[in-house]
N, C-alpha and C positions, 0 to 999 in steps of 0.2 A: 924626234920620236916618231917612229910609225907603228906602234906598235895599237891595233885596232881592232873590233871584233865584234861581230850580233850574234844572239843565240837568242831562239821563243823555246819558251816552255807551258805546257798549257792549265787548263785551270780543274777545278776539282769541286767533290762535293762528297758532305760528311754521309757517311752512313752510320757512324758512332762516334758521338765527342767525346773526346781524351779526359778531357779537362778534370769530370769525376774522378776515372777512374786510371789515368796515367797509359791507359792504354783504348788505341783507338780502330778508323778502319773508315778509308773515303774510297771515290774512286775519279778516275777521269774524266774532264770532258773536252770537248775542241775550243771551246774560249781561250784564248792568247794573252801571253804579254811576253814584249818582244825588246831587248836591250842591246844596246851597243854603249862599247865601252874603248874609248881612247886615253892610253897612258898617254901620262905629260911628262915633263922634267920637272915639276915641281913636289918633289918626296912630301906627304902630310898633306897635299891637299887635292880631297875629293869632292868634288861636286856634281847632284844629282840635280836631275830634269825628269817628270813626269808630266809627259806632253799631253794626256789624256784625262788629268785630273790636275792643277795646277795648287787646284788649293791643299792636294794631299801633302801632306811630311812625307822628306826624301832620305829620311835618318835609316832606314832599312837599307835602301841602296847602297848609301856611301859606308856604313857597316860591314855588310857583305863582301865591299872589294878590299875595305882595312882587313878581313879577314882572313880572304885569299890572299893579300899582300902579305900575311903575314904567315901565312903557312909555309909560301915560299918564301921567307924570308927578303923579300922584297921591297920592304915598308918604307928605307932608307932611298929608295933608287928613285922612285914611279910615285906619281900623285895621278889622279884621272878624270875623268871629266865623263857622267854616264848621260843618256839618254832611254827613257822606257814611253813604249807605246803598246795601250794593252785596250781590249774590250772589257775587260772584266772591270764591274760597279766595285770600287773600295767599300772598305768597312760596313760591306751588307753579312758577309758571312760566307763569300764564294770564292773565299783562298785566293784572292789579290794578291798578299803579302807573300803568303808560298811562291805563285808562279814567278813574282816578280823577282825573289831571293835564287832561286833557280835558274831563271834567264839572265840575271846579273852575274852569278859564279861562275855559270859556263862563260859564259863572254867574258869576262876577267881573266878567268883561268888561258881561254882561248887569244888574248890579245898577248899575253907572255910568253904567247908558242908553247905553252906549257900541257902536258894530257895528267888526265887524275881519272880515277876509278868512280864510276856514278855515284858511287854508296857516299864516297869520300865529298863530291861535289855537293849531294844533298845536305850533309850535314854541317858543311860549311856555311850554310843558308839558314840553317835551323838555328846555328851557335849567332851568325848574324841578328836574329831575330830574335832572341834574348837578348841581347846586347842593346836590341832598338827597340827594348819592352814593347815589343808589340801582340806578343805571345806569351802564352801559358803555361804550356805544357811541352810548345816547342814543336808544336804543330808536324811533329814527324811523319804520320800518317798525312796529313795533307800533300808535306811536299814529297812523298814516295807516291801518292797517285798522280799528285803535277806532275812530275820527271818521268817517271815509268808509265804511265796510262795504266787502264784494267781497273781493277777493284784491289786496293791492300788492307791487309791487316797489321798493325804494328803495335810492338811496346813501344813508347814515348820514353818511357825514365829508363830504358836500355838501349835507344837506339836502337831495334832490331825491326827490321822484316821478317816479317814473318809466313807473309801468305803473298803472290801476286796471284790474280785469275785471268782470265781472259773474261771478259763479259760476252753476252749473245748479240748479235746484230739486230737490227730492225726497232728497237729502244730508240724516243726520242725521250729528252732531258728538259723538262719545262722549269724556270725558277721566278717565281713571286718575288718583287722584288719593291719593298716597301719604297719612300722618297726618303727615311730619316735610317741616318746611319746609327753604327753600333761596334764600338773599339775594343775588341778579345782582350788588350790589356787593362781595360778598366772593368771588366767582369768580376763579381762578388764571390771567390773559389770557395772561400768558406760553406755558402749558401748552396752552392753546389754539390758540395761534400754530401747533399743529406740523402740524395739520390742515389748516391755509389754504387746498394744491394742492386737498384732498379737497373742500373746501365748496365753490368755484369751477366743481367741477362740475354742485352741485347746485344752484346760482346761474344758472349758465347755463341747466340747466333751467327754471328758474322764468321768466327773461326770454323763452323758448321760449313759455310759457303751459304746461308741465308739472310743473302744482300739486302733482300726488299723485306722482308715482314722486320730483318734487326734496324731500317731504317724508318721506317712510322714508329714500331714502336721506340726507337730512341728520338723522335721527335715530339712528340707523347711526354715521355719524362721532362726532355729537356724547356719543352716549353710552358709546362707545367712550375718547372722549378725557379724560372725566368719572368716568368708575368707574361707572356702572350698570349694572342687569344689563338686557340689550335682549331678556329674553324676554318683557315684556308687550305689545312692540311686534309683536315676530314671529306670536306667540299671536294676535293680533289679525288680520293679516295674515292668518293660516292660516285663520281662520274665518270670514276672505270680505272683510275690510276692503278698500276703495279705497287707502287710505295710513294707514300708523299708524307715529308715530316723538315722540322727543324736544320736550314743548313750553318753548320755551325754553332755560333752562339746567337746566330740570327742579324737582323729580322726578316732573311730571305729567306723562301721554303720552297725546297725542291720536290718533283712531281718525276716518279721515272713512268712512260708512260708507252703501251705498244701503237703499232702503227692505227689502228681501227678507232681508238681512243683518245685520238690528238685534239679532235673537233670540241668535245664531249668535255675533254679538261680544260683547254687554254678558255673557254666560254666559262668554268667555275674557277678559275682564276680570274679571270678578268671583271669579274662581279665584286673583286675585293680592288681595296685604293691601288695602286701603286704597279708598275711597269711587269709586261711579263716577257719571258727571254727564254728562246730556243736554242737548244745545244744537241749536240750530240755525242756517243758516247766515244772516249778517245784513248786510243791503245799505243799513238804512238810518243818515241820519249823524246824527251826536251834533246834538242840538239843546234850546234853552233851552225849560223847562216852561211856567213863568209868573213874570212881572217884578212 
């Protein structure tokens, strides 16, 4: 077998979580995770490696490429063997799981010489990540800001795109990033449910093109709804941030923040426990390394 391939895709951050309301709305940033993927001869067996986190579950990985194995009906031929190397913290809330499902399909897709349509490639990733209960909603707005960059809007329970934007330059991407993780599949949806009206508003926002006010205040609700405490977000805010709220289901909180404001915020982050992490914002889309 030679059949071989890397593709990075990058990372993201919520500006509206889905999870209420089945539809959501992130956008990009330059954080990476980066996979290669070598078919074997041995049909049925897939084995993942994350070299960046060792103690994470590789059952997302090896999902993903059962998936694309089976879309080309390939399932019977190819077993694989992947490899992921990313910057991005797992299970804080900063789309791991996205970028990693995305860097995985294209490499998969790309080691069987094979080409797919983006939309096709993303949701092959998404349908993985049910499969590897690691998601809720199906995190479709995530992995349409990992893959594509910009800011998107999406239905989750239609699979649709809705909106891409281009964001403005000169934004840096600050993220609070607690030490004690937090797994989207063990999330209480129920509990969630009661916020609905509330995220609707900040949903509407977002389809407006009003990135930053629909992201505090969806950070606001959501941390509200969840038991955290929303003063690393306000703190941020106070110190000049553009938007700072809830990323994900947490417990990391993103900070969008202009250049004259970088000093002034990462010092109100860094007054709270836990690591802080610069990004920036990121427009361009996941693509394969070398085949």
């Amino acid at each position: 077998m030679t059949g071989k391939a890397e593709a990075v895709a990058h990372g993201a951050a919520t500006i509206v979580n889905a999870i209420a309301l089945g539809k959501g709305a992130a956008f990009g940033v330059d954080l990476w995770t980066k996979a290669e993927v070598k078919l074997t001869d041995e049909p049925q067996v897939i084995t993942g490696e994350i070299t960046s986190d060792h103690a994470e579950s590789t059952v997302l990985i090896e999902r993903t490429v059962a998936r694309v194995f089976k879309y080309f009906n390939v399932e019977e031929r190819f077993g694989a063997k992947v490899k992921t190397w990313s910057n991005i913290p797992a299970a804080r809330g900063l789309k791991s799981s996205s970028a990693a499902a995305n860097a995985v399909a294209l490499a998969t897709v790309a080691s069987l010489g094979k080409m797919l349509d983006d939309l096709e490639v993303v949701k092959l990733g998404v349908a993985a990540a049910f499969d590897a209960k690691v998601t809720v909603t199906g995190a479709f707005d995530d992995a349409c800001a990992s893959y594509f960059g910009g800011a998107v809007v999406t239905d989750n329970l239609k699979r649709e795109l809705l909106k891409r934007v281009t964001l403005p330059d000169g934004l840096t991407v600050m993220f609070h990033v607690p030490p004690r993780k937090a797994y989207t599949g063990d999330s209480d949806v129920k509990s969630l449910m009661t916020v609905k009206p509330l995220v609707e508003v900040a949903y509407t926002e977002a389809l407006k093109g009003n990135f930053w006010p629909a992201l505090s205040l969806n950070g606001v609700i959501y941390s509200s709804a969840l038991g955290y405490d929303a003063s690393v977000a306000s703190d941020a805010l106070a110190a000049g941030a553009l938007a700072a709220g809830l990323c994900g289901k947490g417990p990391a909180v993103t900070a969008v923040v202009s250049s004259d404001k970088i000093d002034s915020v990462r010092t109100a982050l860094q007054s709270h426990e836990g690591e802080v992490l610069e990004a920036n914002l990121n427009h361009e889309k996941a693509k394969v390394l070398n085949q």
